[in-house]
N, C-alpha and C positions, 0 to 999 in steps of 0.2 A: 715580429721584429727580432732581428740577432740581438743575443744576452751584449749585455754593456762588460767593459773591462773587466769590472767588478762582478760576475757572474748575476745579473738580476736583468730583468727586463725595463725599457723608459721608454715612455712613449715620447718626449721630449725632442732629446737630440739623441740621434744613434750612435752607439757610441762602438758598433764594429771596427776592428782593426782592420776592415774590408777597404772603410773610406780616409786612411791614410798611410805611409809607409810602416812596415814591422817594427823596424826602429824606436821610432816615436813613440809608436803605439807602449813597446814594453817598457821604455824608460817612464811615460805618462803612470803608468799601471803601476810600477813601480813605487813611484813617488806616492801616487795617492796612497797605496797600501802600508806605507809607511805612515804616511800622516795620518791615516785612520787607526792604525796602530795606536799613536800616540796620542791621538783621542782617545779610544778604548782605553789605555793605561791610566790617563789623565781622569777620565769619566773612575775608575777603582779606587784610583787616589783619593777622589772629591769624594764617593762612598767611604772610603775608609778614615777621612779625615774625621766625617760628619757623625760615622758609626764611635767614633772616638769621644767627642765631642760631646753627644748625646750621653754615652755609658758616663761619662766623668763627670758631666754636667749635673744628673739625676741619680747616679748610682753613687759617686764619691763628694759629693757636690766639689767639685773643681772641674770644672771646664777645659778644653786644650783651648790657650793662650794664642790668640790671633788665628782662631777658628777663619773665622768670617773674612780675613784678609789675605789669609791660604786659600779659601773658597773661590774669593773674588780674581784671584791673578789666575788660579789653575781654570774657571771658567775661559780666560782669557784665550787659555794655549787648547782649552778644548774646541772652542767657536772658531776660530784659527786655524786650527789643523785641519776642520772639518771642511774649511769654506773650498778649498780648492778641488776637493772631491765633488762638493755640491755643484759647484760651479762646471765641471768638467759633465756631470750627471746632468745637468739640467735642470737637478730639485729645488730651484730656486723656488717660492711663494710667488704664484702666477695666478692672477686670475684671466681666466683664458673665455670671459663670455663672449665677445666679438671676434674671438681665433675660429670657438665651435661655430661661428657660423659662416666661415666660409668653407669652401670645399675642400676638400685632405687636399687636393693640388696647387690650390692657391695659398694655404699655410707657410712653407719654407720662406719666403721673400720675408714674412714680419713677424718671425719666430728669428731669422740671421739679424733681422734690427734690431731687435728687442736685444737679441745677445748681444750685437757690439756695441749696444748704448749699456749696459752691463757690465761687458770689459771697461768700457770707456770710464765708468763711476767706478770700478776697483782699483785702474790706474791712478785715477786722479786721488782716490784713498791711500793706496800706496803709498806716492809721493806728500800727500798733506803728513800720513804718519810717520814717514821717514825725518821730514823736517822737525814733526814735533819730536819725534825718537833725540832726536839731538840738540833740542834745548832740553830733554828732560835729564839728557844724558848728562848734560852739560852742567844742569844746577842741582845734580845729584841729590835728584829729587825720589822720595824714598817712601813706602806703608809708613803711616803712623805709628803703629805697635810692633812689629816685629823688623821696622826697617830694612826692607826687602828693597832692593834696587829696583824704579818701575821702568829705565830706558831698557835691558834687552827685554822687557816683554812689549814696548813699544816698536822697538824695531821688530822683533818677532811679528808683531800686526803687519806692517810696513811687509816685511819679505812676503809672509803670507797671502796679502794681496795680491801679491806681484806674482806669486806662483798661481794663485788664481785666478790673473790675468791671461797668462799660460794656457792652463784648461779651458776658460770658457773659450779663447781663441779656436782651439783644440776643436770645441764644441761646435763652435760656429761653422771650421771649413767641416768635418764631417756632417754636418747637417745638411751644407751648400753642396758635398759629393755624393750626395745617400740620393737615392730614390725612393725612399720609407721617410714620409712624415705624420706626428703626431697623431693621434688616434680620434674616434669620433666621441669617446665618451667624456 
C-alpha cells in the first residue's frame, strides 16, 4: 500500500494523494501536521507541567498550584488535535472480527459505512459541543482553582470535530476511489 500523508503505512483507509485532487490532498496534510504539532507541544507541556509538579511536590514540598487542572484542559487540546488526524488515518479503535472474514474485495462497502456512521457521530458532537460551547461561554463558567475560562476549549472540541469531520469524509471518498483495501491480518 502507498505511505499515507503522514509518511507511515495503514491498512485502513489509503490515504494516497493518488485517490483525490493535489490540492486537497496538501491542505488535508497540512492541517493535520499542524494539529499534530500542537499535540506534540501540548503532550511537552503536560510532561513539563507534571515534571514541575513532582520536583516541587517532593523536593520543595510546594506543589505547582492547579496542577491537575492544567493537566486536565491541555489533555483536552491534546485528544482534540489528535482526533482529526486519527480520523483522516483511519486509527480509529476498530474491532474488525467480522471485516477479517470477508474477502479483501468485499471489505470497501462496510469499511465506507462504518466511516460515515463515524462522520455522522462527530457531526452530531460537533454541534451538541458547539451548543454547550455557548451556554458555557455564556455563564462564564470557569476551573475551580486557577479560573481558567472552560468555553474556548469547549468550542475548541466543537471545531475539532468538525475538522474531523472533514478528514474522515476525506477518508471515506479515498477509500471508495482506491483499489487497495485493508489487509488480511
Amino acid at each position: 500500500m502507498a505511505p499515507n500523508l503522514l509518511g507511515t503505512a495503514s491498512t485502513a483507509y489509503p490515504l494516497s494523494c493518488r485517490s483525490m485532487d493535489r490540492r486537497s490532498c496538501l491542505l488535508i496534510a497540512k492541517v493535520l501536521t499542524a494539529l499534530e504539532f500542537v499535540s506534540a507541544l501540548v503532550i511537552f507541556t503536560i510532561m513539563g507541567v507534571t515534571v514541575v509538579d513532582v520536583v516541587g511536590r517532593y523536593v520543595f514540598n510546594a506543589p505547582l498550584p492547579g496542577s491537575f487542572e492544567l493537566t486536565q484542559l491541555l489533555m483536552v487540546l491534546v485528544i482534540f488535535s489528535a482526533l482529526p488526524a486519527v480520523s483522516r488515518a483511519g486509527s480509529h479503535i476498530t474491532v474488525d472480527v467480522i471485516l477479517n472474514m470477508l474477502p479483501k474485495a468485499r471489505r470497501k462497502w462496510p469499511m465506507a459505512i462504518c466511516g460515515v456512521a463515524v462522520a455522522v457521530m462527530l457531526a452530531f458532537l460537533s454541534v451538541v459541543m458547539w451548543n454547550r460551547a455557548g451556554e458555557v461561554w455564556a455563564i462564564g463558567d470557569s476551573t475551580t482553582y486557577l479560573r481558567i475560562p472552560i468555553g474556548p476549549f469547549a468550542y475548541y472540541i466543537a471545531i475539532a470535530c468538525a475538522v474531523a469531520v472533514i478528514g474522515q469524509a476525506a477518508a471515506v471518498v479515498a477509500l471508495l476511489r482506491s483499489t487497495e483495501v485493508g489487509s488480511d491480518s
